[in-house]
N, C-alpha and C positions, 0 to 999 in steps of 0.2 A: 249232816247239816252243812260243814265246813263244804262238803263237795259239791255242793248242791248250788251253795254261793260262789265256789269257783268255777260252774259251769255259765252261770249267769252273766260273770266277768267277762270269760271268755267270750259270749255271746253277743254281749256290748261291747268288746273289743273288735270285733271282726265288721259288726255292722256299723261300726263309727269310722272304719275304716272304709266302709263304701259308702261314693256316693249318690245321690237322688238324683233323678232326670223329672222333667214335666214336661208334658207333650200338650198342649193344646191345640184343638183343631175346628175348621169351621168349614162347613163345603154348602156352595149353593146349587151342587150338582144334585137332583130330584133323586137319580137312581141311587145314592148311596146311601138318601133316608131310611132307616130303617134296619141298615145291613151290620154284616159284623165287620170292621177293620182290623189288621193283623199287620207287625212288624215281627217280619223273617229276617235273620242271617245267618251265614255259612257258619258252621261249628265241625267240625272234623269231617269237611269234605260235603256238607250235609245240609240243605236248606231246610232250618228249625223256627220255631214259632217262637220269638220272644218275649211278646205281650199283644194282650186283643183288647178292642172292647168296643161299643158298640155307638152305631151314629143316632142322635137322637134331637128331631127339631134341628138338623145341619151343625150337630155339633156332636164332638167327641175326645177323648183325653186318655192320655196313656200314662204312667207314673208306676217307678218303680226304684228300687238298687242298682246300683251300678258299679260292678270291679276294673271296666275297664273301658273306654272310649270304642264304640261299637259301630260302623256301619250299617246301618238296615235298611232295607226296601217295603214300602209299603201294598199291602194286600187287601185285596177286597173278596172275603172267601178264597179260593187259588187263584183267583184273577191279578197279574201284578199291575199296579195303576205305574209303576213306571218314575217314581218317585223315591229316590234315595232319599235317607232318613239319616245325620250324624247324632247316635245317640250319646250325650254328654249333658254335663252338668250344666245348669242354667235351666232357666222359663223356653225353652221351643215353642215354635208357633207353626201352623200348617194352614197355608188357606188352601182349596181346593176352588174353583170355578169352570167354565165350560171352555175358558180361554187361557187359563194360565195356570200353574201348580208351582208353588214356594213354600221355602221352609226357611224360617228365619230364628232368629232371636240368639242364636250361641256362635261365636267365632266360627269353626269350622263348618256350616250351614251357610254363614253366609257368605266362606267362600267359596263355598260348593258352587252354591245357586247364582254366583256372580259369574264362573265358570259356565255352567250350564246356558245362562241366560245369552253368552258370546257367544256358544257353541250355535244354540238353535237360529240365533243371530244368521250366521254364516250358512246356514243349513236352507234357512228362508232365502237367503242372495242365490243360493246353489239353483231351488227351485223356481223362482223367478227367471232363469235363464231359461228356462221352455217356453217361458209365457214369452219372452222377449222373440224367441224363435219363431214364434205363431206371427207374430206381432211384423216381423220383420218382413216372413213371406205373402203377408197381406199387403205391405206394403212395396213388392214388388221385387224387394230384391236380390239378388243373385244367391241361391243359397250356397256355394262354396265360399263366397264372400261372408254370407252367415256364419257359418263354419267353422268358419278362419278367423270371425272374430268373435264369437261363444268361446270356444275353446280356450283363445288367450284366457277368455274372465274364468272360465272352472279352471283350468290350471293355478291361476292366482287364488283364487279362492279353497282350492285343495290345500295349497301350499300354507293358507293361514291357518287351514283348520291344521294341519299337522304341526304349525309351529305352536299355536295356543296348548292343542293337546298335549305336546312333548314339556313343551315349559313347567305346563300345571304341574304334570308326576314329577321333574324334575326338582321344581321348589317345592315338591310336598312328600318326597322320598321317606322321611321319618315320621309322618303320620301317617293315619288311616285314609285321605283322601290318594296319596300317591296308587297304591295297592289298587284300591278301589276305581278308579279311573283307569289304571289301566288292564284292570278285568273287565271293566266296560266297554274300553276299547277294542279288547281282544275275543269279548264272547260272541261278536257275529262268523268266528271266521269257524267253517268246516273241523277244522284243525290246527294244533298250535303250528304256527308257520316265523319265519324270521323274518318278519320286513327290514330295507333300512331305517325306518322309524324305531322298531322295536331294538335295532341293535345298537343304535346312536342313545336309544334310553339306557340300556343296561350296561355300556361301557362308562356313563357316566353314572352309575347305583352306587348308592350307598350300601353297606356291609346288610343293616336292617331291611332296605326295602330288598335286596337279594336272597335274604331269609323268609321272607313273608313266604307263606304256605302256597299261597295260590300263584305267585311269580317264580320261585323256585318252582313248581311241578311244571307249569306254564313252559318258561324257557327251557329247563331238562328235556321237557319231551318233543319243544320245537327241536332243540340239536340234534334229539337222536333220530327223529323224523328227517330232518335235511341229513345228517351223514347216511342214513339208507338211503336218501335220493342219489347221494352222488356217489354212494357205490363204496364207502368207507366201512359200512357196517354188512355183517353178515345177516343173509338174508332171516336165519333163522332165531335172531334174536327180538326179543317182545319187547314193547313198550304200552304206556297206556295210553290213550286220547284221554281227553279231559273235553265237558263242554262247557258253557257260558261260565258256570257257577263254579268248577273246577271239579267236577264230580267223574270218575272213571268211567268210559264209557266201551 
């Protein structure tokens, strides 16, 4: 009997020591009625299902335990809607519509999505530079003149999105957004590569964010990719590639 009650202790000990998330969510998007929603995150290399549950009348709710401040991205079946998720303590809120996607209600969400929201910002200025190109030679004029001045404005506007994005990781080194942003930033390339951005980031890293799994493997296997380029490594030695998620490829 005594064991029995000190299993029970134990049980309420462990689960008082985690805490609760609440996910609320609302979408006016038609095709999600009906479906199942799923928040994924990487766990030893490995994109895993954290919790599901289902949309119903444009509405749906996630709620569970929680050991540890979690990044996740949101799913609709395996399709990713593209929607990073900071799962933590607090009321979360997810609106979904045809124009806009946000997640608000807990500290690091809203500075996720105050990040995100500059990013796409700059991203709309980038593609209105075509439109202005159309724009321009309908109007008659010289397109090396064109040219000559698009390019200034996507050079400046490169230069903000790289300064926004290095800043972000930088003030956010010891949490899970630093990590996360720049696995974001780094899952479109072929292969881990060294940019100057990338090495201007990790000369100024903190001990933590150089531990995080996915920027340790990340950087390790950019170095040993670039010393085989420049002929420092022998030819016969392996490395792994890693893709978006950081999974060996």
């Amino acid at each position: 009997m005594n064991k029995i009650l000190y299993a029970f202790v134990i049980i309420a000990t462990l689960t008082s020591c985690a805490e609760s998330y609440s996910i609320q969510g609302s979408s006016s998007v038609s095709s999600l009625d009906g479906s199942k929603l799923y928040l994924k995150t990487i766990k030893d290399q490995e994109l895993k299902n954290m919790d599901s549950c289902d949309v119903v009348h444009g509405k749906f709710r996630f709620a569970g335990l929680l050991d540890t401040v979690k990044l996740a991205n949101l799913y609709m079946d395996d399709e990713p809607l593209m929607m990073p998720v900071v799962v933590e303590k607090g009321e979360i809120e997810i609106r979904i519509d045809n124009t806009s996607r946000t997640v608000s209600g807990s500290p690091l969400n809203e500075k996720l999505y105050e990040f995100i929201h500059r990013h796409d910002q700059i991203g709309n200025e980038m593609n209105e530079l075509s439109h202005r190109q159309s724009q321009m030679l309908l109007e008659g004029i010289d397109e090396e003149t064109i040219n000559r001045q698009l390019s200034v404005e996507a050079a400046r506007l490169t230069q903000q999105e790289d300064s926004l994005v290095t800043n972000f990781i930088v003030e956010n080194f010891d949490n899970i957004l630093g990590p996360g942003v720049f696995m974001m930033m780094t899952g479109g390339y072929q292969y881990p590569v060294l940019t100057p951005q990338i090495e201007d980031i990790m000369s100024k890293a903190t001990k933590k964010f150089k531990e995080d799994p996915y920027v340790k493997q990340y950087y390790q296997t950019a170095q040993e990719i670039q010393a085989r380029q420049n002929g420092l490594v022998d030819d016969n030695v392996k490395y792994e590639n890693t893709d978006s998620v950081g999974n060996a490829r």
